[in-house]
C-alpha positions in Angstrom: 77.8 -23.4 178.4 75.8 -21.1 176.1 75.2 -18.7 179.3 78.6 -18.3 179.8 80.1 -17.9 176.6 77.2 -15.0 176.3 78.6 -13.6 179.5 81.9 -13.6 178.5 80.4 -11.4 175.3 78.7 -9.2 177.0 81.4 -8.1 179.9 84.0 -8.1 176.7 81.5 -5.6 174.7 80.8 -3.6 178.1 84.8 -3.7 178.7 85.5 -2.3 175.6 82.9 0.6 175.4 83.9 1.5 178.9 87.0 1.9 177.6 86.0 3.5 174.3 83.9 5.9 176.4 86.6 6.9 179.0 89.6 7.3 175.9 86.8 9.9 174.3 86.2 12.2 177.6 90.0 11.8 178.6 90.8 13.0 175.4 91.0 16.3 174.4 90.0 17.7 171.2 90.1 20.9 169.4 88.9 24.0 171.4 85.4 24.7 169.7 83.4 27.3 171.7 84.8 30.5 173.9 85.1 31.0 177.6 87.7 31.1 179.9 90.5 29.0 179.5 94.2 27.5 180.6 97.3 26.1 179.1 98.3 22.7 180.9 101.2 20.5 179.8 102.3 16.9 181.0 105.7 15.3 180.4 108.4 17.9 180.0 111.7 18.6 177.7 111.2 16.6 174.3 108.0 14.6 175.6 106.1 17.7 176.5 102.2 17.7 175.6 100.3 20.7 175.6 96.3 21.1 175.8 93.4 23.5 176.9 91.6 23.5 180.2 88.1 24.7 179.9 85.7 26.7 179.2 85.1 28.0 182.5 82.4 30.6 183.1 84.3 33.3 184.4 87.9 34.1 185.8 87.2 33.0 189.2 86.5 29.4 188.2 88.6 29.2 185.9 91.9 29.8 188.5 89.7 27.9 190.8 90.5 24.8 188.4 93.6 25.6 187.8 95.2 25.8 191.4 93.4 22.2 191.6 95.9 21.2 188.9 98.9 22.1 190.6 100.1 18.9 192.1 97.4 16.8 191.3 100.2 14.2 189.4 98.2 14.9 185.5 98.9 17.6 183.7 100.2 20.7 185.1 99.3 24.2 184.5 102.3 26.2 182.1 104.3 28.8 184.3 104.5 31.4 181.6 101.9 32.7 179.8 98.5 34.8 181.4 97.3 31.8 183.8 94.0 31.8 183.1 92.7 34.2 180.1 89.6 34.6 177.9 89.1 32.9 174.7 87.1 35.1 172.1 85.1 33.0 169.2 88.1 34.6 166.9 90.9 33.5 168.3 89.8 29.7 168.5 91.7 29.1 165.7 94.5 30.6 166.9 95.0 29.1 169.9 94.2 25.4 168.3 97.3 26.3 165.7 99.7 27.1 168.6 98.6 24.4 170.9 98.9 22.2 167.8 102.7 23.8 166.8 103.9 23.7 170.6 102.9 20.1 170.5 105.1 19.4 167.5 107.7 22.1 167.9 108.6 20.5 171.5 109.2 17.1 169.9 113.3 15.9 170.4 115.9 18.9 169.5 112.3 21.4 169.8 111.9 24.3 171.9 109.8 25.6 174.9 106.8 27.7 173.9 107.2 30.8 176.3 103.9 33.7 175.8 104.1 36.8 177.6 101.0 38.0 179.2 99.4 39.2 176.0 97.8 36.2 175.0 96.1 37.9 172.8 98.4 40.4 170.8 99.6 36.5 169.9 96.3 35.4 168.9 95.9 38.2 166.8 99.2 37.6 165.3 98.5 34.0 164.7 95.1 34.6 163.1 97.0 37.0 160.9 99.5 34.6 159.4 96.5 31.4 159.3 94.7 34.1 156.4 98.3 35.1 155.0 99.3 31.6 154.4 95.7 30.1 153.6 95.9 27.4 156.5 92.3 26.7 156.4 92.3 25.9 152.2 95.6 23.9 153.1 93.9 21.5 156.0 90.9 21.4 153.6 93.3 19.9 150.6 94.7 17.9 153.2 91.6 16.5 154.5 90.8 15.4 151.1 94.1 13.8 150.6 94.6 11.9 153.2 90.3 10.1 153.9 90.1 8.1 150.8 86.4 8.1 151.4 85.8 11.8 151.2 88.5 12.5 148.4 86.4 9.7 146.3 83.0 11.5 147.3 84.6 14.9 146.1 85.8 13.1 142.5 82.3 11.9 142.1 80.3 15.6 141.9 
């Protein structure tokens, strides 16, 4: 009886990291390093999701991966926009604001992102407004807010 109930334990434990484990590579995150990237989105209208695709080493793989995602049934490469394009350490920022806007801007009564082929003269326009309105010391005080944990560490020095 002991055996079993430790059984039952152990393929609860293994079910759950599975799970744990699969949710953290399925999940996307923040964009963190260049390369070459692309714009995907799943659901469409009001339940539209956008992420990143990448980093790819070069142009060729990164369409490579791309015309993959056409009709695979997950999420589908954006039609507008530069396809594939390369992400320069300077504009991470920028493209983690606007994939982080589109997501809430296309919530119910929200828009449709639409980016010309100059990814980048939007970039630069985006990196341009995160210094003008101090985004960074804003997520900072927000940060420290919201975590009880940190805010309490930060009262204490």
């Amino acid at each position: 009886m002991k055996k079993r109930f430790m059984n039952k334990r152990l393929m609860i434990a293994a079910t759950l990291l599975a799970t744990g484990l699969a949710n953290s590579i399925m999940a996307a995150g923040p964009v963190t390093s260049p390369g070459w990237y692309y714009t995907t989105v799943t659901g469409s209208g009001s339940s539209a999701h956008y992420d990143d695709r990448g980093p790819f080493a070069g142009p060729t793989e990164c369409n490579a991966a791309r015309s993959t995602d056409f009709g695979d049934g997950g999420a589908m490469p954006v039609t507008w926009g530069p396809g594939c394009f390369e992400l320069f350490a300077n504009d991470i920022p920028a493209y983690n604001e606007l994939l982080e806007h589109w997501n809430l801007a296309t919530a119910p009564g929200g828009g449709t992102p639409a980016i010309g082929d100059d990814i980048h003269q939007v970039f630069t326009a985006v990196n341009i407004l995160i210094e003008q309105h101090a985004i960074r010391d804003y997520r900072k005080s927000l940060n420290i807010t919201s975590n009880i944990k940190e805010r309490r560490d930060d009262e204490r020095r």
